[in-house]
N, C-alpha and C positions, 0 to 999 in steps of 0.2 A: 504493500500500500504506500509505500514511502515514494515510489512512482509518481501515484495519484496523486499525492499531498505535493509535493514539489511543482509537478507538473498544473497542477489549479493557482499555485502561487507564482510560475511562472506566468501560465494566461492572464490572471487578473492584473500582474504588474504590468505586463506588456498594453493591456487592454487598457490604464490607469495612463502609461508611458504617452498611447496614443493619443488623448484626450486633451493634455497638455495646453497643447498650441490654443486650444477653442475656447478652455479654462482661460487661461491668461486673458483674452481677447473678450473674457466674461458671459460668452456664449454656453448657456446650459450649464452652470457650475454644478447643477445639482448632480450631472449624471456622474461627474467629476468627481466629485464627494459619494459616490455611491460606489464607482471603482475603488474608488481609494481606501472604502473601509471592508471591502471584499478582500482588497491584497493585505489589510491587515490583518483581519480574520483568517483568512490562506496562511497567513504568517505565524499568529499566534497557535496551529492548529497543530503543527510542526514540532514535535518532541526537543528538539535541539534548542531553537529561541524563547520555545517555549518554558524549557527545563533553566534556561539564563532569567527570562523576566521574573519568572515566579520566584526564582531563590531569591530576585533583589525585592522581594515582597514579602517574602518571609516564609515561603513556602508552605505556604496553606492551599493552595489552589486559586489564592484570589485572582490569578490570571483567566482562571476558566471562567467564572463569574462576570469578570468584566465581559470578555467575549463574548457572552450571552447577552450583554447588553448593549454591545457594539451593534450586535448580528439585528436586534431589535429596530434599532433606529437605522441603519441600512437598509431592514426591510421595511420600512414606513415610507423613508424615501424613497422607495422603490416601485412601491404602491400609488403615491404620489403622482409618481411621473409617468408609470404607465397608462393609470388611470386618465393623467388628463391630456396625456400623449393618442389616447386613442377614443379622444370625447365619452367616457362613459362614467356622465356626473354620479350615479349613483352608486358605483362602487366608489368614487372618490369620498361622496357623503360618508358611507359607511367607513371606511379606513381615518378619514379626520374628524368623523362625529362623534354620537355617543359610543355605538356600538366601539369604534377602533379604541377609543380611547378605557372602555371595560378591558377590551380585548388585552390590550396593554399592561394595563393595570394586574389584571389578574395571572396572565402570562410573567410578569414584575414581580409578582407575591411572591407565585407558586416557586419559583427556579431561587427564589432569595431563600425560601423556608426552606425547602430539602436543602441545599447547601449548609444553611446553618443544621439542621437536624443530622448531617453527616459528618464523619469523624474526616474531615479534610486534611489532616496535615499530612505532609512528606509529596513535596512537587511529585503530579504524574498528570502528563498529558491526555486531553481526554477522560479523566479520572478514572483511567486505566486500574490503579491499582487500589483504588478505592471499588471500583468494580468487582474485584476479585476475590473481597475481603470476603467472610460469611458476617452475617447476622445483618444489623441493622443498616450496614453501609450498601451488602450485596442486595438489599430489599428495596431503598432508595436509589439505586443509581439508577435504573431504567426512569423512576418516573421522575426525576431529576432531569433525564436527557427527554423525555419525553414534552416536562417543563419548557424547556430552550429551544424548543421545535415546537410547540402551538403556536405563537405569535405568527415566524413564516408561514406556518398550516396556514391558519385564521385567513393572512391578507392573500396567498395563492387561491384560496376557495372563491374569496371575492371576485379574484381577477381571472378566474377560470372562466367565463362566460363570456365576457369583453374579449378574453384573447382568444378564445374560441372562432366568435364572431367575426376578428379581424382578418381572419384566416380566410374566411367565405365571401369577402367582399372583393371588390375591384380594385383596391389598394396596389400600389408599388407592389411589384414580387418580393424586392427586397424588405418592405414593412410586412408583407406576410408572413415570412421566412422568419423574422425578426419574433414574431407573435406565436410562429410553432414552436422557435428554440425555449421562448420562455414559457410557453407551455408547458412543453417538457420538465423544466424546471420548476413550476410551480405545481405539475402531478408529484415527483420527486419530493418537493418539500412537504404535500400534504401527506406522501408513504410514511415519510420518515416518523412519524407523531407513533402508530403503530409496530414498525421496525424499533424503533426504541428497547420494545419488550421482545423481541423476538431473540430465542437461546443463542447461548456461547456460538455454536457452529457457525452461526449465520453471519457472525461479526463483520467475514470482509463483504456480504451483499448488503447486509446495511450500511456502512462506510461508501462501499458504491451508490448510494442512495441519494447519503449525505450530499456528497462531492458532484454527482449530477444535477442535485438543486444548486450547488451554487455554481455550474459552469453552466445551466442553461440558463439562469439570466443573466449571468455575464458577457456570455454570446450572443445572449439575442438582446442586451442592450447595446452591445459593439455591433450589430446587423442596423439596428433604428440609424443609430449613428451615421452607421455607413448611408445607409440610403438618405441621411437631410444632407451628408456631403454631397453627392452624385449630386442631389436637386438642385443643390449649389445657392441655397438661400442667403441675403446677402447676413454680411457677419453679424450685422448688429441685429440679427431678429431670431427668437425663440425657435430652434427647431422643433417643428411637428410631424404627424406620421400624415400627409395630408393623400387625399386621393389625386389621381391621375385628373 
């Protein structure tokens, strides 16, 4: 898996590297800041800097904890953007309204209380080896990880309809394309809530799971991308996914 993990924290850097010039120029910073906290997420997910940040923390695990709350506000802007990248107010209401903001909330609770309710110390990535313990930690961890995966569930479920839809229209190929890859990725992330619990064996098809949610929207926000470059909108104006 160490493939996998490398290789998602290459694309998203590359995919963050590419965005740059538009960022600067102030074009879409959001989508900017959406790469950017995917390649840290890729980053923090990594045994190695991982095993570095957390010792300078004190080696509780507070590294994993932040990152569940990185991966939250990533995927709000996420939701954000695609929602009104592809005019569809009413998943947008729902992600910035009451609902998202429950959703939030109690996805916030849940992944804070199991963490404190689990015997965190001694850095492991993943809480790998809090996983493995018996008793109260190997009883907590799945729904711990399960925690850290409803919020992306939640806003993929939303945006399943809209990116559905975009698919079936007369849109750019490239905007199509762009709404299959995140598809994909937003099936992926609602798997993941389930896979959570599913036995030791399965480990590396959940981990493929994980790592598919977060390279289909990274792809298919690097495909939107690509197609407002082609369009060639001038710089100073908000890229959209607009029709032909």
């Amino acid at each position: 898996m160490a493939v996998l993990q490398w290789g998602t924290l290459i694309v998203c850097g590359l995919a963050t590297v590419v965005r740059i010039p538009d960022a600067l120029r102030g074009r879409n910073r959001t989508v900017f800041g959406i790469l950017f906290l995917a390649t840290l997420c890729s980053l923090l997910s990594i045994p190695e800097p991982y095993l570095a940040i957390d010792g300078a923390l004190g080696s509780w695990n507070l590294t994993n904890l932040i990152l569940r709350f990185f991966v939250f506000g990533m995927v709000f802007l996420v939701g954000v953007r695609l929602a009104k990248g592809l005019g569809a107010a009413r998943a947008r209401r729902l992600i910035t309204g009451a609902p998202g903001r429950w959703g939030r909330a109690a996805a916030c609770l849940a992944v804070t209380v199991t963490f404190v309710l689990m015997d965190t110390g001694g850095s492991s990535a993943g809480l790998e080896a809090q996983s493995d313990d018996s008793g109260l930690n190997a009883a907590l961890a799945p729904f711990y990880a399960a925690a850290g995966r409803s919020y992306p569930a939640f806003v993929s479920l939303i945006m399943l309809p809209p990116l559905a839809a975009a698919i079936g229209t007369q849109l750019p190929w490239l905007v199509r394309a762009g709404a299959a890859m995140t598809l994909v990725g937003a099936a992926a992330a609602i798997v993941s809530v389930p896979a959570s619990f599913a036995p030791d064996p399965w480990d590396p098809a959940r981990m493929l799971v994980n790592y598919v949610a977060v390279l289909g929207y990274v792809l298919g926000l690097l495909i939107f991308w690509l197609s407002g470059r082609i369009a060639a909108p001038p710089d100073n104006t908000p890229a959209t996914f607009r029709k032909n």
